[in-house]
C-alpha angles and dihedrals in degrees: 000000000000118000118210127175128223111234099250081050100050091041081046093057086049111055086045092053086053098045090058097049098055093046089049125007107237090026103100089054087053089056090046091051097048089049092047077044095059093031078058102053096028074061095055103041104016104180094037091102126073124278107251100191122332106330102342114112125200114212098188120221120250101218099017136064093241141107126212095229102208147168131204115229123178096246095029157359114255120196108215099180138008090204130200099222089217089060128097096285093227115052100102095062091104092067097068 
């Protein structure tokens, strides 16, 4: 199944990503790794992770503090946050 992000989300992923790397080189691509890691496997068994709130769905991170927020949809996944867990949990409601 095809995977899209949703811009927040993609603008989210990045300035992680960027955060990380400054703090530790290689970091950030570690970061980068462990979210292609959980797109990959969101992909092969969609509704495997727990309902959030309606239809959105959270796939946790292993290394990182940090959830894939996502929805089903009959023609794609859409990633609708890449959220900080230490962040206010429901920012990303207007995305849906």
């Amino acid at each position: 199944m095809q995977i899209s992000f949703n811009p927040l989300a993609e603008r989210e992923l990045k300035d992680a990503a960027q955060y990380y790397e400054v703090e530790s080189p290689g970091l950030g691509d570690a970061f980068l790794g462990e979210v292609n890691h959980s797109c990959n496997v969101i992909a092969e068994y969609p509704e495997a992770a727990p309902l959030l709130l309606g239809s959105v769905r959270r796939r946790l991170l292993r290394r990182f503090p940090y959830a894939l927020l996502y929805s089903v949809r009959p023609e794609a996944i859409r990633i609708l946050a890449v959220m900080n867990l230490n962040r206010r949990p429901t920012y990303w409601i207007g995305r849906m």
